[in-house]
C-alpha positions in Angstrom: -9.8 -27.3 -15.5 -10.2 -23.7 -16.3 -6.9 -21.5 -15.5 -7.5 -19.5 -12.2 -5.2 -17.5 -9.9 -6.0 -14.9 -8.0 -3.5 -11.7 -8.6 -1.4 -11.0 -5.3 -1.3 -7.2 -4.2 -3.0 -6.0 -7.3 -3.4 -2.6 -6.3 -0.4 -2.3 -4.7 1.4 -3.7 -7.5 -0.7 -1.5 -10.1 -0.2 1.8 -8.0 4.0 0.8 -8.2 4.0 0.5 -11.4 2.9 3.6 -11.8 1.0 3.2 -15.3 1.6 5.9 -18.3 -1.3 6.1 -20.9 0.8 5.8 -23.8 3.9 3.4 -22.2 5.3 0.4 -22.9 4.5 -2.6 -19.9 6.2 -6.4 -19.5 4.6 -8.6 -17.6 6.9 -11.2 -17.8 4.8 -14.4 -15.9 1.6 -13.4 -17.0 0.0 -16.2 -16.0 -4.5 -15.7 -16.3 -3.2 -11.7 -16.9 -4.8 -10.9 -13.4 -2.6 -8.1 -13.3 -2.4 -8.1 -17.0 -6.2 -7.2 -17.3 -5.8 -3.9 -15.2 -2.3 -2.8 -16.5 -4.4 -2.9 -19.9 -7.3 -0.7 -18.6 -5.3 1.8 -17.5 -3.5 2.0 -21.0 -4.2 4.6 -24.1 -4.1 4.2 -27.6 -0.9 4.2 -28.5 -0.1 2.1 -25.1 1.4 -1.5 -25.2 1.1 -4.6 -23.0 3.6 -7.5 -23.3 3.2 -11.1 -21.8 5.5 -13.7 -21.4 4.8 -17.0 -20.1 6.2 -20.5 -20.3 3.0 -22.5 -19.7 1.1 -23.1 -22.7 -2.1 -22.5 -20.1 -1.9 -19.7 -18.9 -0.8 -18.3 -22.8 -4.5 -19.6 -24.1 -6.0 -18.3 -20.3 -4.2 -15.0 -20.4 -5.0 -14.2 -24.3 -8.9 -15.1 -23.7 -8.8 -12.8 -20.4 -6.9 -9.8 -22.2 -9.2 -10.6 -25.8 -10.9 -7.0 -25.6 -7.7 -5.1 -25.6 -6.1 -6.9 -28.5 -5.0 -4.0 -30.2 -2.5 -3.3 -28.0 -1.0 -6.6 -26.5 1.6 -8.9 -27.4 1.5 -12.3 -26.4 5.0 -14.4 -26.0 5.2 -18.4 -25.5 8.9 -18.0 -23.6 10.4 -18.1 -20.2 11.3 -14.7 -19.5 14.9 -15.3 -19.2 14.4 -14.5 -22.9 13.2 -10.4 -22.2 16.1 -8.8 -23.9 15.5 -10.8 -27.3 11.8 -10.7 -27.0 12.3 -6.8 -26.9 14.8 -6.5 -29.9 12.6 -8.7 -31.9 9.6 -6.2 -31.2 12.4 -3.4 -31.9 12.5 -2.0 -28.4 15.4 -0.5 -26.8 13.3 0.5 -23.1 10.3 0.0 -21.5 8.3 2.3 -19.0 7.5 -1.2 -16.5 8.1 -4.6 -16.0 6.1 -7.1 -13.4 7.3 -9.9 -12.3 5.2 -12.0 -10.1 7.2 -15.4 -8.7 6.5 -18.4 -8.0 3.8 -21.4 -9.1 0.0 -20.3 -9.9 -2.7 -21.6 -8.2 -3.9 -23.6 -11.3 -0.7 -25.2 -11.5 -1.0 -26.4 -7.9 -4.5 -27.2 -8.0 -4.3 -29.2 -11.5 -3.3 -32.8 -10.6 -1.9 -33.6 -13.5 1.0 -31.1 -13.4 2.3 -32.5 -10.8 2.9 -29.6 -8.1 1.0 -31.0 -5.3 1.7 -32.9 -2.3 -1.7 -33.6 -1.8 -3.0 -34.9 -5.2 -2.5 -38.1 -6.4 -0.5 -37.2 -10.0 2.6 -38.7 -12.2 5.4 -36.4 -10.9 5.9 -33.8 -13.2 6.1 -30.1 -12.0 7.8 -28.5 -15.6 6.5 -25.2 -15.6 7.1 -25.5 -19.6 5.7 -28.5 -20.7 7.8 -28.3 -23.9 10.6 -29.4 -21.6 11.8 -32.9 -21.1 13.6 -33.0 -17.7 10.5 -33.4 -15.1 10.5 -34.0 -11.8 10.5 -37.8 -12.2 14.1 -37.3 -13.7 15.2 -35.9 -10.4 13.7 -38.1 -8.0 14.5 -41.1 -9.5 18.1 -40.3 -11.4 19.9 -38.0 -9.2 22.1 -38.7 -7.0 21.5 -38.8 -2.9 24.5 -35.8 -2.8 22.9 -33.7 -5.4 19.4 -34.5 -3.3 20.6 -33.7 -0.9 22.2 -30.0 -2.1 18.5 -29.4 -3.8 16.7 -30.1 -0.8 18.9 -28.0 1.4 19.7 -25.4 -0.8 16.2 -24.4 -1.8 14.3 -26.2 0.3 15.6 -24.9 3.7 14.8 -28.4 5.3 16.9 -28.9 8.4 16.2 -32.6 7.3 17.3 -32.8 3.7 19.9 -35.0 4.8 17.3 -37.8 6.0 15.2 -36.9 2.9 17.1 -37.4 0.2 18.6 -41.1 1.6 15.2 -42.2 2.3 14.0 -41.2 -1.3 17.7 -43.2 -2.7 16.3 -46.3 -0.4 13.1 -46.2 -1.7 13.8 -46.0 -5.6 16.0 -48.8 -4.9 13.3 -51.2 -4.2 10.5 -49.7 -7.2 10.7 -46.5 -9.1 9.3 -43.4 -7.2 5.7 -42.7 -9.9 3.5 -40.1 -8.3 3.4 -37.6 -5.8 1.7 -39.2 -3.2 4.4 -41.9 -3.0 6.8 -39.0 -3.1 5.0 -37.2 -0.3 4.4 -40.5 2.1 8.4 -41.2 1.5 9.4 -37.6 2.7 6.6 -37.5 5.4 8.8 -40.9 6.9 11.8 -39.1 6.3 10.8 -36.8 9.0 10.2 -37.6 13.0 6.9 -37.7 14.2 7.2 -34.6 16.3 8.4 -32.4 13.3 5.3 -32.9 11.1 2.9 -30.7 13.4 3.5 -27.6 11.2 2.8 -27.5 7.9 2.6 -30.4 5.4 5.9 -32.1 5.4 6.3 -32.9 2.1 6.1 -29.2 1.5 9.4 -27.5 1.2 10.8 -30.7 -0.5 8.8 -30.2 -3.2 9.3 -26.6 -3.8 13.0 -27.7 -3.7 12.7 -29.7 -6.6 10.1 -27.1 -8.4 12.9 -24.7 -8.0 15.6 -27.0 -9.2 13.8 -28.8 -11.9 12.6 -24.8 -13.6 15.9 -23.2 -12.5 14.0 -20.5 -11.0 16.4 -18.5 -9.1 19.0 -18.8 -11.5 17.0 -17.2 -14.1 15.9 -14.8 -11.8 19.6 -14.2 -11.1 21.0 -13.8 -14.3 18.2 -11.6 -15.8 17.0 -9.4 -13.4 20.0 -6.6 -13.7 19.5 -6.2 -17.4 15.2 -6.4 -16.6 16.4 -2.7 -14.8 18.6 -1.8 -17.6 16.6 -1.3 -19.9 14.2 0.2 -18.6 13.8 3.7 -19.5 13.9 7.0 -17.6 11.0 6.5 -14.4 10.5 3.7 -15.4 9.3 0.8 -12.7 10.0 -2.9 -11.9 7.9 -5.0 -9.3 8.9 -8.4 -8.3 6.5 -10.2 -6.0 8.4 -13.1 -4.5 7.0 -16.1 -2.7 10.6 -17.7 -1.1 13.2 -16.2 1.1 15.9 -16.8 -1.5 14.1 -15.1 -4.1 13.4 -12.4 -2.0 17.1 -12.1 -1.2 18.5 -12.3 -4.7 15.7 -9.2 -5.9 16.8 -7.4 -2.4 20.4 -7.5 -3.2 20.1 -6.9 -7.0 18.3 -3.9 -6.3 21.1 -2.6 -4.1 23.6 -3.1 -6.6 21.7 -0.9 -9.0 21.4 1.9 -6.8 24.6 2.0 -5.2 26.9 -0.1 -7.6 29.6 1.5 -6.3 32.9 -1.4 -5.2 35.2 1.4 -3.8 37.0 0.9 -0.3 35.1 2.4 2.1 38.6 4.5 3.1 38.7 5.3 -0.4 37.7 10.0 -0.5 36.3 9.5 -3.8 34.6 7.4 -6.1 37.3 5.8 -8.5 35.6 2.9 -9.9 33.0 4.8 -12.1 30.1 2.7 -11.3 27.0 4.8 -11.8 23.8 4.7 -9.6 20.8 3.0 -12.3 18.1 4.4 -9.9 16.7 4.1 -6.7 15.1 1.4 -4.1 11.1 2.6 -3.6 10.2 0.2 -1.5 12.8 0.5 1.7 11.2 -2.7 3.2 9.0 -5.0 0.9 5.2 -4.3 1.0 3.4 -7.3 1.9 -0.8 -8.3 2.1 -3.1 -6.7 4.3 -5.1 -8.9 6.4 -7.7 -8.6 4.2 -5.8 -10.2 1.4 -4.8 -12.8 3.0 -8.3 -13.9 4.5 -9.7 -14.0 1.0 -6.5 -15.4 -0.1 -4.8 -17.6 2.1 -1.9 -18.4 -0.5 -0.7 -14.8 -0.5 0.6 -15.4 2.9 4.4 -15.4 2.1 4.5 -12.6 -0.6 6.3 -9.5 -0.8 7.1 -6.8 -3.1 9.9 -4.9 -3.9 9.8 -1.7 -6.3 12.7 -0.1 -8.6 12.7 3.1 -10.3 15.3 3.9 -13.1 16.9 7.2 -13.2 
């Protein structure tokens, strides 16, 4: 299946960037380089485009889309947790922008045989890095109903992860859980009747385990302040999120950087030295006209916040 995914608030996303001819741009889940490919157009001579991705596809899909501007873009097979050696390897020490865009591609979900989607018949699998060993399977089948339970609650947000995860520990018990359409049927049970209307029901179990099994948000957690570190004066991040928690952690990150300040508020002065990184552009997240979302269904949930370094 040939790698597609439609770029989610390209202009918007382009226009926060705010592109210099000659700078320096991460795009750290480059994915088919939809944004990639116009972050390069907009780029000079002496201008550089990073990409980082995990999945072997979208590192062949990306590098064929991005082919004609060769000469200025460096491709990286690594999970962007790794930014801050990727850089020092290329002897960086600051960037002028850094995109992050969140969440699973549309080929992921739409190829079966990686295992994303409730509604194709697949071995369950979901590793956004295929080089990795742990796969869903592993969690569905070998975890314990507790720590089901936690994953399902935690970053599923299912008011019925309880249910869930005891029905999937019932069902292993007689045959090993395989794909996930026996996955999806077990959490579709799980569920009463009257709940299902809305949505698929499977849905938020699975991006539980997605998130679990790729350590998403911990990732994000743990890299995102030093993403805003380094880069350098003006410089821009954007970070398109697809989840409420990822959305919270980028919300409150940004904060910190701009007013990392721990004082009392009784306190007359500032006395623990914490200095301000930048500023918050985007007060509230910009989300997709209705435009967008007609032509792109998918783009539903996303929003994107923007932060400028001193």
């Amino acid at each position: 299946m040939e790698f597609h995914h439609k770029p989610v608030m390209l202009s918007e996303t382009i226009e926060g960037l705010c592109i210099q001819e000659n700078g320096i741009y991460v795009d750290c889940t480059m994915g088919g380089a939809g944004h990639g490919y116009e972050i390069c157009k907009r780029l000079g001579a002496n201008g550089t485009y990073i990409g980082i991705d995990q999945d072997d596809a979208a590192i062949f899909a990306g590098t064929k889309h991005l082919k004609e501007f060769s000469d200025k873009i460096v491709i990286v097979h690594s999970n962007y947790s790794n930014i801050m050696h990727i850089l020092s390897e290329l002897g960086l020490e600051s960037v002028n922008g850094i995109l992050l865009d969140l969440g699973v591609s549309s080929y992921q979900l739409d190829t079966a045989e990686r295992g994303f989607s409730y509604r194709l018949n697949a071995k369950l699998d979901m590793r956004m890095d295929m080089r990795q060993e742990l796969t869903a399977w592993n969690i569905v089948n070998e975890y314990e109903e507790r720590e089901l339970f936690r994953i399902i609650s935690l970053y599923g947000e299912d008011r019925f992860a309880k249910n869930i995860a005891k029905q999937i520990v019932n069902a292993r018990k007689q045959r090993t859980i395989e794909t996930t359409l026996e996955l999806a049927e077990i959490i579709s049970l799980a569920i009463p009747a009257k709940f299902r209307q809305k949505g698929h029901p499977a849905k938020k179990t699975f991006q539980a385990i997605r998130i679990a099994l790729n350590g998403e948000l911990e990732v994000l957690e743990t890299t995102l302040r030093s993403m805003v570190g380094v880069l350098s004066s003006r410089g821009r991040i954007c970070v398109i999120t697809f989840h409420s928690l990822e959305d919270r952690i980028v919300k409150n990150i940004f904060r910190e950087c701009e007013k990392p300040c721990i004082c009392p508020p009784s306190f007359p002065v500032c006395v623990c030295k914490r200095k301000s990184l930048g500023h918050i552009v985007t007060k509230k997240p910009i989300v997709p006209e209705e435009k967008e979302l007609e032509e792109n269904p998918r783009a539903k949930s996303a929003k994107l916040r923007i932060f400028e370094k001193i």
